[in-house]
NUZA-434300 format. One record per residue (C-alpha): residue number from 1; residue in three letters; x, y, z. Coordinates in steps of 0.5 Angstrom, whole numbers, plus 500, padded with zeros to 3 digits. Each point is the difference from the previous one (the first is absolute). Layout:
// NUZA-434300
<pt><nr>NUM</nr><rest>ala</rest><x>X</x><y>Y</y><z>Z</z></pt>
...
//
This chain:
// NUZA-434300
<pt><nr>1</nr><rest>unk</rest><x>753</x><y>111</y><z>102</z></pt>
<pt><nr>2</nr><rest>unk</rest><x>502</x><y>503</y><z>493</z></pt>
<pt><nr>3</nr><rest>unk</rest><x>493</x><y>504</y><z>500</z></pt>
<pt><nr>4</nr><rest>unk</rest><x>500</x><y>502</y><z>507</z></pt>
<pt><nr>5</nr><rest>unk</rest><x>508</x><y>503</y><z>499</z></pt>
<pt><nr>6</nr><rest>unk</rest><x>497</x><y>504</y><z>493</z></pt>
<pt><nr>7</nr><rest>unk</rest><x>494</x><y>502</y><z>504</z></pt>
<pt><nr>8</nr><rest>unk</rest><x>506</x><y>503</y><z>506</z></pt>
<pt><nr>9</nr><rest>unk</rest><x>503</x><y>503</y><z>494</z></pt>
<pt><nr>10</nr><rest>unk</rest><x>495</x><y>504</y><z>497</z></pt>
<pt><nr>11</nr><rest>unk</rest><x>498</x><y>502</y><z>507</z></pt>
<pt><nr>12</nr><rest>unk</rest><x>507</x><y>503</y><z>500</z></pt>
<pt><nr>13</nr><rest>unk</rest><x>499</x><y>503</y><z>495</z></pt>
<pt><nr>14</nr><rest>unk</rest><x>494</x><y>504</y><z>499</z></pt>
<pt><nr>15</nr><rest>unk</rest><x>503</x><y>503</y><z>508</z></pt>
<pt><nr>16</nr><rest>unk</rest><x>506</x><y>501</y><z>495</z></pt>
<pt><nr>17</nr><rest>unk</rest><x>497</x><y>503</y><z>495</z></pt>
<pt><nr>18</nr><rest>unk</rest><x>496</x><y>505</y><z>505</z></pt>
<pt><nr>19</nr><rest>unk</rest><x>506</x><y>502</y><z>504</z></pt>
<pt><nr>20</nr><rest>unk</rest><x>503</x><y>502</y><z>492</z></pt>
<pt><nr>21</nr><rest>unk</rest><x>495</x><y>506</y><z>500</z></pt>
<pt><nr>22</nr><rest>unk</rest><x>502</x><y>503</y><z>505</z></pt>
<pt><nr>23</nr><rest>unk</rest><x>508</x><y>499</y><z>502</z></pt>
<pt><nr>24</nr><rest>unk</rest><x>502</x><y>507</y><z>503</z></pt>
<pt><nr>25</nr><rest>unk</rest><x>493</x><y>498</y><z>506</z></pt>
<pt><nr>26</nr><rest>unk</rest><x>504</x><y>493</y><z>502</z></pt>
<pt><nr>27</nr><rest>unk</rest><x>504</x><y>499</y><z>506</z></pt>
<pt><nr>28</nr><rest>unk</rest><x>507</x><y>497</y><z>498</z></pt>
<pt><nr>29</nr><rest>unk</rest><x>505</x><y>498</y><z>506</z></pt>
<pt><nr>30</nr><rest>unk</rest><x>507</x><y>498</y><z>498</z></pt>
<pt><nr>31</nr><rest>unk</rest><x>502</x><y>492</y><z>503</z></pt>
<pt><nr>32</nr><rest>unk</rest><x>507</x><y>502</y><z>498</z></pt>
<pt><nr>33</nr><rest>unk</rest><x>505</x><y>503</y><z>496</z></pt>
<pt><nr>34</nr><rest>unk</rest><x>497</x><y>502</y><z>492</z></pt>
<pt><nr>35</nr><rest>unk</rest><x>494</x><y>495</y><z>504</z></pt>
<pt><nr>36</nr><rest>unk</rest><x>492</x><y>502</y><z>499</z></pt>
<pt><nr>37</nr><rest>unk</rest><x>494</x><y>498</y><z>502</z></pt>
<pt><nr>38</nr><rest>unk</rest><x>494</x><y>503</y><z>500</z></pt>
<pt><nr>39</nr><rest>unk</rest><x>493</x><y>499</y><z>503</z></pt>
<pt><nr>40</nr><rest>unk</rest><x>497</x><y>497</y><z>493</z></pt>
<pt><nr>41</nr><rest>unk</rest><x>506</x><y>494</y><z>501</z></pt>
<pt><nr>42</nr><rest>unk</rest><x>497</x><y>499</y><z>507</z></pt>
<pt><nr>43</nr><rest>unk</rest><x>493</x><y>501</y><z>498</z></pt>
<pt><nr>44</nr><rest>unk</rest><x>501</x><y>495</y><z>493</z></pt>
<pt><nr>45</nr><rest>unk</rest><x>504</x><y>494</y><z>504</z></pt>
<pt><nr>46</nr><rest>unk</rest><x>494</x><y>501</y><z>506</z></pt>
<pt><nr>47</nr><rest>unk</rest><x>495</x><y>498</y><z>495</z></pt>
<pt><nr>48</nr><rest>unk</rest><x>504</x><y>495</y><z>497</z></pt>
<pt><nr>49</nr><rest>unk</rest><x>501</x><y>496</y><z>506</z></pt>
<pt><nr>50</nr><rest>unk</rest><x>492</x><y>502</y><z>502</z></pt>
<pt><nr>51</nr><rest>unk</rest><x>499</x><y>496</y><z>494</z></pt>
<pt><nr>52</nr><rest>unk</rest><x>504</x><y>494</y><z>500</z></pt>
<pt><nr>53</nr><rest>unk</rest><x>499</x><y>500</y><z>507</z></pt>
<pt><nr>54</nr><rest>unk</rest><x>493</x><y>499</y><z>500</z></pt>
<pt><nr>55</nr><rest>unk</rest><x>501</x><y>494</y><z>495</z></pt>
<pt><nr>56</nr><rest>unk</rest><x>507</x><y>497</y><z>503</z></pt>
<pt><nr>57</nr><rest>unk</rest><x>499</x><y>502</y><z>508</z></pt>
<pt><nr>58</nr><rest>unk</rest><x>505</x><y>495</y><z>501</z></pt>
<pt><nr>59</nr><rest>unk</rest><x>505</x><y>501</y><z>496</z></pt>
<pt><nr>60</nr><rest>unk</rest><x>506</x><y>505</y><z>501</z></pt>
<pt><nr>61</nr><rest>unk</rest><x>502</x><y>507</y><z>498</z></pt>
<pt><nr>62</nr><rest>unk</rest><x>506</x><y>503</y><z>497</z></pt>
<pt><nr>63</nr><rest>unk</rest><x>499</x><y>507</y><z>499</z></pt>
<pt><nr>64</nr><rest>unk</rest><x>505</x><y>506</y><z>497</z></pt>
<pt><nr>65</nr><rest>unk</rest><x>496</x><y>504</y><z>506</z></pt>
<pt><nr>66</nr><rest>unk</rest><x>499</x><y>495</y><z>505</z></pt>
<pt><nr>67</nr><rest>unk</rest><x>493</x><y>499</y><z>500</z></pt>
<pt><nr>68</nr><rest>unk</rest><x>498</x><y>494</y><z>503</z></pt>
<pt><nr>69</nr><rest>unk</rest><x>507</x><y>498</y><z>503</z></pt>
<pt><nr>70</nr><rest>unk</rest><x>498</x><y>496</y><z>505</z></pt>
<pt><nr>71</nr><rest>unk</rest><x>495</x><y>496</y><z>498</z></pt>
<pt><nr>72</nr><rest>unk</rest><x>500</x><y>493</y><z>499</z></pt>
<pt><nr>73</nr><rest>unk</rest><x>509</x><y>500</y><z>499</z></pt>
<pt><nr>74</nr><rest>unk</rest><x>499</x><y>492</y><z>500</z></pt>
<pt><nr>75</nr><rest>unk</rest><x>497</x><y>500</y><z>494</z></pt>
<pt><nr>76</nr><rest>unk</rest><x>501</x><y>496</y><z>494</z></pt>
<pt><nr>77</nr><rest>unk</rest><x>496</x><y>505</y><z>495</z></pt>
<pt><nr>78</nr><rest>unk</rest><x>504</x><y>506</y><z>500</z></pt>
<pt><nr>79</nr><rest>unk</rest><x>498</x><y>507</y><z>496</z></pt>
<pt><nr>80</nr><rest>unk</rest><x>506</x><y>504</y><z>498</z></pt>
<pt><nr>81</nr><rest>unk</rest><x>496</x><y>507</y><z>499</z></pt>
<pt><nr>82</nr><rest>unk</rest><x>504</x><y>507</y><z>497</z></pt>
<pt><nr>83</nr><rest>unk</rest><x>493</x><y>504</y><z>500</z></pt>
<pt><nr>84</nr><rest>unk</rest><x>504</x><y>505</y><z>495</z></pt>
<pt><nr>85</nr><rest>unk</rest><x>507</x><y>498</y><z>498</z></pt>
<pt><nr>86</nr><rest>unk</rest><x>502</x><y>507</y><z>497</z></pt>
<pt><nr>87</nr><rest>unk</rest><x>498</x><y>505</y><z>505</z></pt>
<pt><nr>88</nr><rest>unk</rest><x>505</x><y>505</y><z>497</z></pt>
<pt><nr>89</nr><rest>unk</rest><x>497</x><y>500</y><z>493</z></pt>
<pt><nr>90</nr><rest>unk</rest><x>492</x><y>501</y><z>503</z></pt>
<pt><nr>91</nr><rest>unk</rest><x>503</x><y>505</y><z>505</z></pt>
<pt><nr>92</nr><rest>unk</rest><x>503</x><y>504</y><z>494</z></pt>
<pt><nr>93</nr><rest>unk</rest><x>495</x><y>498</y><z>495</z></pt>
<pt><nr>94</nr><rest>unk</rest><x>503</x><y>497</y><z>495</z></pt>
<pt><nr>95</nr><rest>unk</rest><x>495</x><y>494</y><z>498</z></pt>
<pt><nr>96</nr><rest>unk</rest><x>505</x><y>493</y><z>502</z></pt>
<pt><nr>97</nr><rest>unk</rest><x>497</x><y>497</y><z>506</z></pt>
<pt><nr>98</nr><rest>unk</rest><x>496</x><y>494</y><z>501</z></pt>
<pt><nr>99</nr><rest>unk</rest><x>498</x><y>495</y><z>505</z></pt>
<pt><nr>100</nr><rest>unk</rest><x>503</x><y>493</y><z>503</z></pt>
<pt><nr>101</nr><rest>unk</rest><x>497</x><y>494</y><z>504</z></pt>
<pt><nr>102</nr><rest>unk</rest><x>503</x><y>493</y><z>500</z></pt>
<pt><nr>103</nr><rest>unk</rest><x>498</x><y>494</y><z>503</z></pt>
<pt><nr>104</nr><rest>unk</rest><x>505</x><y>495</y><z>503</z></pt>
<pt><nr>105</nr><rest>unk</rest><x>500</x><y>493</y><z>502</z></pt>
<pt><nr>106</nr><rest>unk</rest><x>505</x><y>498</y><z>504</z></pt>
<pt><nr>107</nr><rest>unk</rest><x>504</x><y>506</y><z>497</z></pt>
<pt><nr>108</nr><rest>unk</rest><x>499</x><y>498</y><z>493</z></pt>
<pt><nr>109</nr><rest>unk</rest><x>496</x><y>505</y><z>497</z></pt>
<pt><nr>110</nr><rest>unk</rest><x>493</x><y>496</y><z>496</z></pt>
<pt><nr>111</nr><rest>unk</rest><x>496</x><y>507</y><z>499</z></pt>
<pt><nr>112</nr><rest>unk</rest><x>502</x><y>507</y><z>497</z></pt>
<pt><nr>113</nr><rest>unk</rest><x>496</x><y>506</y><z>498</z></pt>
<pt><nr>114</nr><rest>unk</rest><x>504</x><y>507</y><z>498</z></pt>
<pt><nr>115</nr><rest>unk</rest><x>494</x><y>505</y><z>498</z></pt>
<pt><nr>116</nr><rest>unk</rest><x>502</x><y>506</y><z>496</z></pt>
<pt><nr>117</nr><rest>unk</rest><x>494</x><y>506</y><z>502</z></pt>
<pt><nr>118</nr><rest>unk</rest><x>503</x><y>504</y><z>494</z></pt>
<pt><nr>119</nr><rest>unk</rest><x>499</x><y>497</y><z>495</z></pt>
<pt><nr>120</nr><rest>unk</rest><x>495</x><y>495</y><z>504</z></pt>
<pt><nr>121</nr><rest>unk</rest><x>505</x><y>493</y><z>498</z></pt>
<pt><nr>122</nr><rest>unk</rest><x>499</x><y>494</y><z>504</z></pt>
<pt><nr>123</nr><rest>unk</rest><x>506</x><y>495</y><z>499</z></pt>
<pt><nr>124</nr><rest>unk</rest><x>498</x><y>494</y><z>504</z></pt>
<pt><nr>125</nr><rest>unk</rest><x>504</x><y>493</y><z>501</z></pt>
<pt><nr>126</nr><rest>unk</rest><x>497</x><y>493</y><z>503</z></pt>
<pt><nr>127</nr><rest>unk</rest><x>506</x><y>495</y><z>501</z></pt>
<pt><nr>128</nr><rest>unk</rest><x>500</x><y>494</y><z>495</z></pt>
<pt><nr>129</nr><rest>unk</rest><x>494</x><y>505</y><z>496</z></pt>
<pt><nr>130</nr><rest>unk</rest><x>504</x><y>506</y><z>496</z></pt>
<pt><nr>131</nr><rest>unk</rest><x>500</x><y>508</y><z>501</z></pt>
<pt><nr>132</nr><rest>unk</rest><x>495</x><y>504</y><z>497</z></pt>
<pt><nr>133</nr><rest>unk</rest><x>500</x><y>507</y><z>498</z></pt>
<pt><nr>134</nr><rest>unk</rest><x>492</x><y>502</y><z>500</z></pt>
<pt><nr>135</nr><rest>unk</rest><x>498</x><y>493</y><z>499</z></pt>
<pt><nr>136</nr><rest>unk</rest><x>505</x><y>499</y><z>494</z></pt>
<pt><nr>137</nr><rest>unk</rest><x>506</x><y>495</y><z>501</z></pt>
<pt><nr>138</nr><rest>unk</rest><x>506</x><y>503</y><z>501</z></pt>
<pt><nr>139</nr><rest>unk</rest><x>507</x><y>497</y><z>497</z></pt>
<pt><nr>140</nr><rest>unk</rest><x>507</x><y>504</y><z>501</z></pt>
<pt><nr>141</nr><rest>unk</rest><x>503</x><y>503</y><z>494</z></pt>
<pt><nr>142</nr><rest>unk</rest><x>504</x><y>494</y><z>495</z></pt>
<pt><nr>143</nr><rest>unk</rest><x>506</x><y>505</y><z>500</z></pt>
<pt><nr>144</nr><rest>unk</rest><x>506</x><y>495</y><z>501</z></pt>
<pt><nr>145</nr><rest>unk</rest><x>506</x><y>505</y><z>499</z></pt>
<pt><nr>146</nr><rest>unk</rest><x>501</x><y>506</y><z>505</z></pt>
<pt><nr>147</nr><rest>unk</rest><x>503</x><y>505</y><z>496</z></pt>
<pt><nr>148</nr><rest>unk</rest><x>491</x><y>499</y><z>497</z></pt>
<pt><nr>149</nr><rest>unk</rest><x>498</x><y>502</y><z>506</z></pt>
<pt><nr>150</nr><rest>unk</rest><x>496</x><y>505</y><z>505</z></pt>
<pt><nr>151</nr><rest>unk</rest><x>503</x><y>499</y><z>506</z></pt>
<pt><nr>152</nr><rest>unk</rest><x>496</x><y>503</y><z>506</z></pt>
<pt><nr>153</nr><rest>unk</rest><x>504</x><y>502</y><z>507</z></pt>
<pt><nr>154</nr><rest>unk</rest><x>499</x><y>505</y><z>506</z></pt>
<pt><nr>155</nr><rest>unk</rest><x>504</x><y>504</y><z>504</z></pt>
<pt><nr>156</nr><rest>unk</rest><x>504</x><y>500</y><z>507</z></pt>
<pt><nr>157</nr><rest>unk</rest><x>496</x><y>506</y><z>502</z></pt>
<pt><nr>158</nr><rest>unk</rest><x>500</x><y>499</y><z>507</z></pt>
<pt><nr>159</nr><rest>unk</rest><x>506</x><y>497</y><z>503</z></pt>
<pt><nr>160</nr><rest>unk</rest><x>506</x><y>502</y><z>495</z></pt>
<pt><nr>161</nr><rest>unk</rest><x>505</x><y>495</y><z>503</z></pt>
<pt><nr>162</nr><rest>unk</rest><x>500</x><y>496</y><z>493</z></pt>
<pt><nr>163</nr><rest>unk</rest><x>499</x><y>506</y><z>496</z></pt>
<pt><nr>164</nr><rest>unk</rest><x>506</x><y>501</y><z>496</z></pt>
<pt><nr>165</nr><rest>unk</rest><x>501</x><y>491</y><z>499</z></pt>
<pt><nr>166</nr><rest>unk</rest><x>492</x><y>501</y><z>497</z></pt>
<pt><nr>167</nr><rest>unk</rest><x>502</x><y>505</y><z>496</z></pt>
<pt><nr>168</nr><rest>unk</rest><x>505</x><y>496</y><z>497</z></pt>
<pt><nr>169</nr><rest>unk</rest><x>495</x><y>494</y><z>499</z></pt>
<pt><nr>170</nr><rest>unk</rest><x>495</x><y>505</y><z>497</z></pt>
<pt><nr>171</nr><rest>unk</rest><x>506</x><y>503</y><z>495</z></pt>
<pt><nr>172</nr><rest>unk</rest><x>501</x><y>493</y><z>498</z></pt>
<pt><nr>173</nr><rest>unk</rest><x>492</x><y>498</y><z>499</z></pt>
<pt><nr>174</nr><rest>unk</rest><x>500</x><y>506</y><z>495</z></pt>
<pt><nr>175</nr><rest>unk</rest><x>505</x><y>499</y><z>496</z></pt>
<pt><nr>176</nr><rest>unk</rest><x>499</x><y>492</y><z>499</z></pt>
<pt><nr>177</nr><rest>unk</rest><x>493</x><y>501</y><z>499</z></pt>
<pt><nr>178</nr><rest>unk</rest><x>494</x><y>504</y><z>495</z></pt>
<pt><nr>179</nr><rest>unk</rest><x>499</x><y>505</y><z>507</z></pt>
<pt><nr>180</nr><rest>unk</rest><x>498</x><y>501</y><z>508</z></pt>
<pt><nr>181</nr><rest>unk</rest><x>495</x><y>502</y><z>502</z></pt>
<pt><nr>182</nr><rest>unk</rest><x>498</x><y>502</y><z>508</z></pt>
<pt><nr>183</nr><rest>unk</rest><x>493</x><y>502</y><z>500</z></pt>
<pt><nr>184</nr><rest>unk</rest><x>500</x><y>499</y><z>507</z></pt>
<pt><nr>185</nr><rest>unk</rest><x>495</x><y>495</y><z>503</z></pt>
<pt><nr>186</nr><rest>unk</rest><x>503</x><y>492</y><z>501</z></pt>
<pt><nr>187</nr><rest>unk</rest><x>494</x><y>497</y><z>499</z></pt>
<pt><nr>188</nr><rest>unk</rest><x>498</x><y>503</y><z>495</z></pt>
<pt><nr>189</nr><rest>unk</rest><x>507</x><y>499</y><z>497</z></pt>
<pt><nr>190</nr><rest>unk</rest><x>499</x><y>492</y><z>501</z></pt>
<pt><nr>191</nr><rest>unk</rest><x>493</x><y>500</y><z>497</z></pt>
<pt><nr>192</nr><rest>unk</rest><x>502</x><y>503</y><z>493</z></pt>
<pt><nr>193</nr><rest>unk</rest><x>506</x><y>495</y><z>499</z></pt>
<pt><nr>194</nr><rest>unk</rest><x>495</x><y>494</y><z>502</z></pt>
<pt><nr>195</nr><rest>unk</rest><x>495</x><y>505</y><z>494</z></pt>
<pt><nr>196</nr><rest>unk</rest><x>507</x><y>500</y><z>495</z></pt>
<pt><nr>197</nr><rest>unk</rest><x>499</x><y>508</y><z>501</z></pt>
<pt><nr>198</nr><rest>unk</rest><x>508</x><y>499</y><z>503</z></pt>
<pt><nr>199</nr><rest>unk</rest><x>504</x><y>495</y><z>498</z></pt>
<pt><nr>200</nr><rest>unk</rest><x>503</x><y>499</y><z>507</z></pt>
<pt><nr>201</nr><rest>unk</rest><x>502</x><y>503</y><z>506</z></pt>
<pt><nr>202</nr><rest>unk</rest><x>504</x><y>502</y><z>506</z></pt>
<pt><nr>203</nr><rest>unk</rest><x>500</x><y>503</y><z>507</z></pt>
<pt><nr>204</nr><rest>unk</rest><x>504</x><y>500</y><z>506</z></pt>
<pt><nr>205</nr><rest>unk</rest><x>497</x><y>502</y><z>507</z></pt>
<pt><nr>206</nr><rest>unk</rest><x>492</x><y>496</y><z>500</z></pt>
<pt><nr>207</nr><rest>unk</rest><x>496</x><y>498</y><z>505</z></pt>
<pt><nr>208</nr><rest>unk</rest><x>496</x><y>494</y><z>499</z></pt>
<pt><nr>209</nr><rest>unk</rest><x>494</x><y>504</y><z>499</z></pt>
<pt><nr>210</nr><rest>unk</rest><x>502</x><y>504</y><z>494</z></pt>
<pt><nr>211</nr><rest>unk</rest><x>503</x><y>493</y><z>497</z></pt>
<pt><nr>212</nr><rest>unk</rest><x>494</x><y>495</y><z>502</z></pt>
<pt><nr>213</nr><rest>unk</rest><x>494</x><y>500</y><z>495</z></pt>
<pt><nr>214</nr><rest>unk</rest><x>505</x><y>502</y><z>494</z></pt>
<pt><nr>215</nr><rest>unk</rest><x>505</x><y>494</y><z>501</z></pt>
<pt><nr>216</nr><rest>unk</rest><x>493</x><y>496</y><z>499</z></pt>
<pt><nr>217</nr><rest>unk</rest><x>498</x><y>503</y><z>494</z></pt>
<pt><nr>218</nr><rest>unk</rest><x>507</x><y>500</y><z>498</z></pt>
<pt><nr>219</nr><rest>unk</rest><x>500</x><y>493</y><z>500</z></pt>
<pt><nr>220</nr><rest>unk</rest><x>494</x><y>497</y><z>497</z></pt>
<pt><nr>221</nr><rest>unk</rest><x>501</x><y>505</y><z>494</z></pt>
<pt><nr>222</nr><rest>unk</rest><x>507</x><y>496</y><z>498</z></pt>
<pt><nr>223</nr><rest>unk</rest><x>504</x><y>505</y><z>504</z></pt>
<pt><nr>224</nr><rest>unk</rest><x>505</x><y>497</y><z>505</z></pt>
<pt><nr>225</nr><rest>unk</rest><x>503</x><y>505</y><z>506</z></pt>
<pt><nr>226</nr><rest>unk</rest><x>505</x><y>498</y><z>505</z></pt>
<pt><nr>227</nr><rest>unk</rest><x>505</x><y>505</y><z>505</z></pt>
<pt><nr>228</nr><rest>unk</rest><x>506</x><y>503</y><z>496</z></pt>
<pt><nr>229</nr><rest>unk</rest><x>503</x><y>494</y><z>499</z></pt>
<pt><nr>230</nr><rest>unk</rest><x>494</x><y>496</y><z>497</z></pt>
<pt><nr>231</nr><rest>unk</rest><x>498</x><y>497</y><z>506</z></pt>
<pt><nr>232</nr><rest>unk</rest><x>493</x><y>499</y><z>504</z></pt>
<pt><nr>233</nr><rest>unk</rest><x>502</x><y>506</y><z>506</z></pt>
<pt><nr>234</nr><rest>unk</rest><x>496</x><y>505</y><z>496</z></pt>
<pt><nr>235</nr><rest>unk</rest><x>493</x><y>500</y><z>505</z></pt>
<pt><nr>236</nr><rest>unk</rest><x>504</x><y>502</y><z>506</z></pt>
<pt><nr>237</nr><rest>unk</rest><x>507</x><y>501</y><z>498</z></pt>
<pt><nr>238</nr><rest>unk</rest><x>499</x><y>507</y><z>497</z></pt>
<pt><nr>239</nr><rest>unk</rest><x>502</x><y>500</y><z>494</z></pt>
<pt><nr>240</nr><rest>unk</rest><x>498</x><y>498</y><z>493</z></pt>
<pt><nr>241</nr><rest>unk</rest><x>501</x><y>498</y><z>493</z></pt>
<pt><nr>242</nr><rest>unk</rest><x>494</x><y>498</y><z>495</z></pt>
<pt><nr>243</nr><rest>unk</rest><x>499</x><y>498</y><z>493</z></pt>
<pt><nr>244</nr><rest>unk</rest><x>499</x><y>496</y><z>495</z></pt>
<pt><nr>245</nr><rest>unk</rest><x>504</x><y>493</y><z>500</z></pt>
<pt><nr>246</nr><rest>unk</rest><x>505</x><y>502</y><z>496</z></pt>
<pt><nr>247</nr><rest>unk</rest><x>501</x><y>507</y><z>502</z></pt>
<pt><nr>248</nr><rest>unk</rest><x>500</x><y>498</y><z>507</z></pt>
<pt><nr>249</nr><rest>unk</rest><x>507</x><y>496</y><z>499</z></pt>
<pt><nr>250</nr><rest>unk</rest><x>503</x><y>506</y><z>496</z></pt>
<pt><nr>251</nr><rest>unk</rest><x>498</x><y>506</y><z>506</z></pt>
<pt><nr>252</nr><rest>unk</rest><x>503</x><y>495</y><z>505</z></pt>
<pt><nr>253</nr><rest>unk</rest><x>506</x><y>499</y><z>496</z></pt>
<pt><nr>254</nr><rest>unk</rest><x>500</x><y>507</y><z>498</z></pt>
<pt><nr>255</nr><rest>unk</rest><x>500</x><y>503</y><z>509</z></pt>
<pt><nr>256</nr><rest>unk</rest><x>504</x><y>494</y><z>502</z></pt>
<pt><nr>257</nr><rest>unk</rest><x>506</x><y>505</y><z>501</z></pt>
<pt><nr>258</nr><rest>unk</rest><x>496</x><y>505</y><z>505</z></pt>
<pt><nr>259</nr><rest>unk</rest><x>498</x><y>494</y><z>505</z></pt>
<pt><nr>260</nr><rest>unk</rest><x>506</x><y>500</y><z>504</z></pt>
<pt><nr>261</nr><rest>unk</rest><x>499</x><y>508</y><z>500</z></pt>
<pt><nr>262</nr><rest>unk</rest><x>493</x><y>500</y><z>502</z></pt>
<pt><nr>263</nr><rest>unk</rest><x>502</x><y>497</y><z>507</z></pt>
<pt><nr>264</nr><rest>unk</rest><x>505</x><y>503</y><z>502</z></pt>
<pt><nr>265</nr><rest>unk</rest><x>495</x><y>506</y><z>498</z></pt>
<pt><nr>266</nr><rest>unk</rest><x>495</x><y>498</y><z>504</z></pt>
<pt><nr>267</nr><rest>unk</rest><x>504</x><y>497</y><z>506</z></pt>
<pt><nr>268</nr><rest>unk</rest><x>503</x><y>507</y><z>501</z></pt>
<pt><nr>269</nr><rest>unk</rest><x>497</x><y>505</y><z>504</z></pt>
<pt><nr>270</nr><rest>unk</rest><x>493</x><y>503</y><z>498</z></pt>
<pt><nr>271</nr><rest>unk</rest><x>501</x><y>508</y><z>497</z></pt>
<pt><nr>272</nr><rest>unk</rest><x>495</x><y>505</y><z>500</z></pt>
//
């Protein structure tokens, strides 16, 4: 299954690649506010699910652009798919972008694969097996003190609701750690705490698709990875914190004061 998912994967990304040349030729459509999508994502998910499909024709799909929604919804195995997590960064040109396929069993993630086209990484996961970074094993970081690390993050750019509370748990990571980075891709991000490039991370506002394949690589490079209170509601729930088990504890501990903030945020009225 792991070989299928990294030949779905480099599939992707040579259309990715393809498209990067000509970036002012590509057709690009808004699916909401601050929201892109071009006609690369859609080609780059097609040919993942032709992919995975041909080897898989029974097993379900759950696609950041939908494709192959209704087939087989029943299904144990499901494929959580971002085509190309970073859509922002590609339309821009600024090289941070990358390819996310996961496979779930009964909604535990058993397979994960993030492909980086630019730099042409391949980070992979099996559970009970390890994480690899271009076949080289991947452990986290041995860092145990917060005020040590490089944290990773990203942005609130599409919905503001929650805006000035995660400018405040940002203010707080800067200052109790080495330095905050926010290049712009969540799968990415995942990948390079399970690599010890990022020493943990944090982010509010993911869907399953951004979060899946590097949750895997997280855990089986030492990591651990939990919602803003260090529980398991991280896949669906849509926020994250990741890193390195003692670091873990320390940023759990250090957002803990903005979660009650968080949800009166997020249960107030959407703004645009």
């Amino acid at each position: 299954m792991l070989t299928t998912a990294v030949k779905a994967a480099r599939r992707a990304g040579t259309i990715i690649t393809r498209g990067a040349r000509d970036l002012d030729l590509l057709t690009v459509t808004a699916k909401g506010p601050k929201d892109f999508v071009s006609e690369v994502d859609r080609a780059a998910e097609a040919a993942i699910v032709e992919t995975l499909h041909a080897a898989y024709p029974d097993h379900g799909i759950f696609a950041e652009e939908g494709t192959g929604r209704d087939r087989n919804r029943d299904a144990e195995h499901v494929w959580i798919i971002d085509p190309l997590d970073g859509t922002t960064n590609f339309l821009h040109g600024f090289p941070q972008y990358c390819v996310s396929i996961a496979l779930a069993h009964k909604g535990v993630v058993t397979q994960g694969v993030i492909y980086d086209p630019i730099r042409n990484d391949l980070f992979t996961a099996t559970r009970g097996r390890g994480a690899f970074l271009n076949d080289r094993r991947m452990r986290v970081s041995r860092r145990a003190h917060l005020r040590d690390c490089l944290i990773g993050t990203g942005f609130p750019f599409r919905d503001g609701r929650y805006l000035d509370t995660y400018l405040q748990m940002m203010k707080t990571m800067v200052i109790q750690s080495a330095g905050l980075r926010r290049p712009g891709a969540a799968a990415l991000d995942l990948a390079y705490v399970a690599a010890g490039f990022y020493d943990g991370f944090f982010e509010i506002g993911l869907n399953a698709w951004d979060v899946a394949a590097g949750s895997l690589l997280v855990l089986e490079a030492g990591g651990l990875i939990g919602d803003l209170a260090g529980e398991g509601d991280y896949l669906h729930g849509g926020q994250v914190v990741a890193a390195t088990p003692k670091v873990f504890a320390q940023m759990v501990q250090a957002l803990a004061p903005y979660r009650a903030d968080l949800a009166r945020d997020l249960a107030a009225p959407a703004s645009r």
